[in-house]
C-alpha angles and dihedrals in degrees: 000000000000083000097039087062093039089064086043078060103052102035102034102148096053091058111028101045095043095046100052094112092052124074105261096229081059091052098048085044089060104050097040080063090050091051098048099046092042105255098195095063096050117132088241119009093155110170082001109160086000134075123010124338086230087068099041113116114269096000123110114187120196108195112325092331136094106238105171139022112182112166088144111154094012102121102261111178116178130051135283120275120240093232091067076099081072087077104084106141079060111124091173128023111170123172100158126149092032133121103243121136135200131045139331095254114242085236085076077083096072089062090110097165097040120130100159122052111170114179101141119153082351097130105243117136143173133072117338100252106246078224095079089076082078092081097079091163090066117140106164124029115183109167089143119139099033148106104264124147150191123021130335097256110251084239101080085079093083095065092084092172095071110138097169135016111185113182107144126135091040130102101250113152143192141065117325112292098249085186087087082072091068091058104091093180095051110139101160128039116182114171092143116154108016135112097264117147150170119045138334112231134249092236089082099080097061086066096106100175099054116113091168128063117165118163096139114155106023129118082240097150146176127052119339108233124240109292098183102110089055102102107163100059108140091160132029108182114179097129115150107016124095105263118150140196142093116293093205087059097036093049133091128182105284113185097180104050113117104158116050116177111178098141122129105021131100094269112159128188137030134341112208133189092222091091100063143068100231082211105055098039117107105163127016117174127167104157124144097035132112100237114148104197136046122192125228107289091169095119091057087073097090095042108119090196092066114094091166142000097189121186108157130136093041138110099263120147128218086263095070093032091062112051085052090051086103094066112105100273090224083062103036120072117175109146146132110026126204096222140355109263119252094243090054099112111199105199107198109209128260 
C-alpha cells in the first residue's frame, strides 16, 4: 500500500479527477491490480490509470461500482493483490490464460456479490482459501490448469448457486469432496488430473441436474454407485482411475449423453446399448476393462454423431464381436481381446 499511495502522490490528477464517478475503494483496487500484474506491460492496458474507469480496458462499471473485470488472455505476470477484496460490487473477475504466481488472496472472500470466478490456466497455485466460501452468490467457478494444492475447502458448500466448478488439470488431493453433494443446483463437475482417490458416493446419484461428470485421471477407486436417475448426462468422463462394477447394472437410460469414457478402470460384465440414445452418442470407449459381454451395437451403424464405440483390451468373446462386424470398422474398435471368453464353444471337426 505504502507504493500504491506513493504513485496517488505523484500522479494525482490522472487518477483522482478521472475516477470520481467510481467508488474510490474500487479505484485503488484497481490500480493496486494494475501495479501487481504489470500493467505496463499488458497486452492491452488502453485508458488504463487515465480517463474514466468505465473506458479502461477490461473494466464495466454499472453505476459507482466496478461489475466486471475481464483481462483474461492479456499477458498478466505477478501475483493478485490482496485488495482485489476491495471489489465488492464485482459480479466477474477473470483473469484466465494469463502468467501470475502465488496464491488466490483470502480477500477473494469479501467478493460478496461475485457469480463468475475465471482463473483457468491463470498460474496461480497453493491451497483454495476457505474464504472463498464467502462468496455464497457464486455461479461459475473455473480454477482448471493451474498449481493449485491440498483439499477443496468444506466451505464451498455454502455457495448453493454453483452451477459449474471446473478445477482439472491441478494437484488437489484427497477423498472425493462429498461437499459437491450439498450443491442442488450443480450442472458441471470437473475434478480431471488430480490426485483424488477412494470412492465416489452414492449420493451422486441423487444429483439429478448434472450433465457433466468429469473425474478422468484420478486413483478414484471401488464400485461406482447407481447413476440411473441421472438423466441429463450429456458427458461421463472416469476414464483412467480404478473404479470397478457392472455398466449394465450401474446404468441407467441416459438420453442425453453424448460423451462415455469408461476406458482404463476395473469395469466386468456387459456393455449394452440400452442405455443410450444412437443419436445422441459421440464417443463411447470402454477399452482396458474386463468386461465379458457386449450387447448388440449393429443399428448404430447408420448414426452420423458417432465418431467411435471402442471396446479393446476386455474379455469379449466372438459371440458379442459378431453380431457388432457390421459397425463401420473406422468406429469400431474391438481388437484386440485379453482372453477368450469362457461360453465360446470350439468345436474341433469330426
Amino acid at each position: 500500500m505504502k507504493y500504491l499511495f506513493s504513485f496517488l502522490l505523484l500522479f494525482p490528477f490522472s487518477f483522482t479527477r478521472p475516477c470520481a464517478q467510481v467508488l474510490q475503494q474500487d479505484s485503488l483496487a484497481l490500480v493496486a491490480l494494475y501495479q501487481a500484474t504489470d500493467g505496463p506491460n499488458w497486452k492491452n492496458h488502453t485508458n488504463w490509470l487515465q480517463g474514466p474507469v468505465s473506458k479502461w480496458h477490461g473494466v464495466t462499471v454499472q453505476g459507482n461500482r466496478v461489475y466486471q473485470v475481464n483481462l483474461w488472455d492479456n499477458g498478466l505476470s505477478g501475483t493478485i493483490p490482496s485488495e482485489i477484496g476491495f471489489l465488492n460490487g464485482m459480479a466477474e473477475f477473470s483473469l484466465g490464460m494469463s502468467d501470475l504466481e502465488g496464491p488466490i488472496p483470502a480477500s477473494i472472500g469479501q467478493l460478496s456479490e461475485l457469480a463468475v470466478l475465471n482463473l483457468r490456466r491463470s498460474g496461480v497455485q497453493g491451497d483454495l482459501p476457505a474464504s472463498l466460501g464467502q462468496c455464497t452468490r457464486l455461479f461459475q467457478l473455473y480454477l482448471g490448469e493451474n498449481r493449485l494444492v491440498g483439499i477443496i475447502p468444506e466451505s464451498l458448500s455454502q455457495c448453493k448457486e454453483l452451477y459449474t466448478i471446473q478445477l482439472s488439470k491441478n494437484q488437489l488431493s484427497g477423498n472425493f469432496p462429498h461437499l459437491v453433494l450439498d450443491l442442488p443446483k450443480l450442472k458441471t463437475l470437473e475434478l480431471s488430473e488430480n490426485q483424488f482417490t477412494g470412492p465416489i458416493p452414492s449420493g451422486i446419484s441423487d444429483m439429478t441436474r448434472l450433465e457433466d461428470i468429469i473425474l478422468s485421471k484420478n486413483q478414484f477407486s471401488g464400485p461406482l454407485p447407481k447413476l440411473d436417475k441421472l438423466v441429463n448426462l450429456k458427458s461421463l468422463l472416469l476414464e483412467e482411475n480404478q473404479l470397478s462394477g457392472d455398466p449394465d447394472t450401474i446404468l441407467g437410460y441416459h438420453p442425453m449423453l453424448a460423451y462415455c469414457y469408461l476406458n482404463n478402470n476395473r469395469f466386468s460384465g456387459k456393455l449394452n446399448p440400452d442405455h443410450f440414445n444412437a443419436a445422441k452418442v459421440v464417443r463411447l470407449y470402454a477399452s482396458d476393462n474386463l468386461l465379458t459381454h457386449l450387447g448388440d451395437f449393429s443399428g448404430w451403424a447408420s448414426q452420423a454423431n458417432l465418431i467411435y464405440l471402442i471396446v479393446s483390451n476386455n474379455k469379449l468373446d466372438f459371440d458379442d464381436l459378431v453380431p457388432n462386424a457390421g459397425l463401420p470398422a473406422n468406429k469400431f474398435i474391438s481388437l484386440p481381446q485379453l482372453t477368450v471368453g469362457q461360453d465360446t464353444v470350439i468345436q474341433a471337426p469330426l
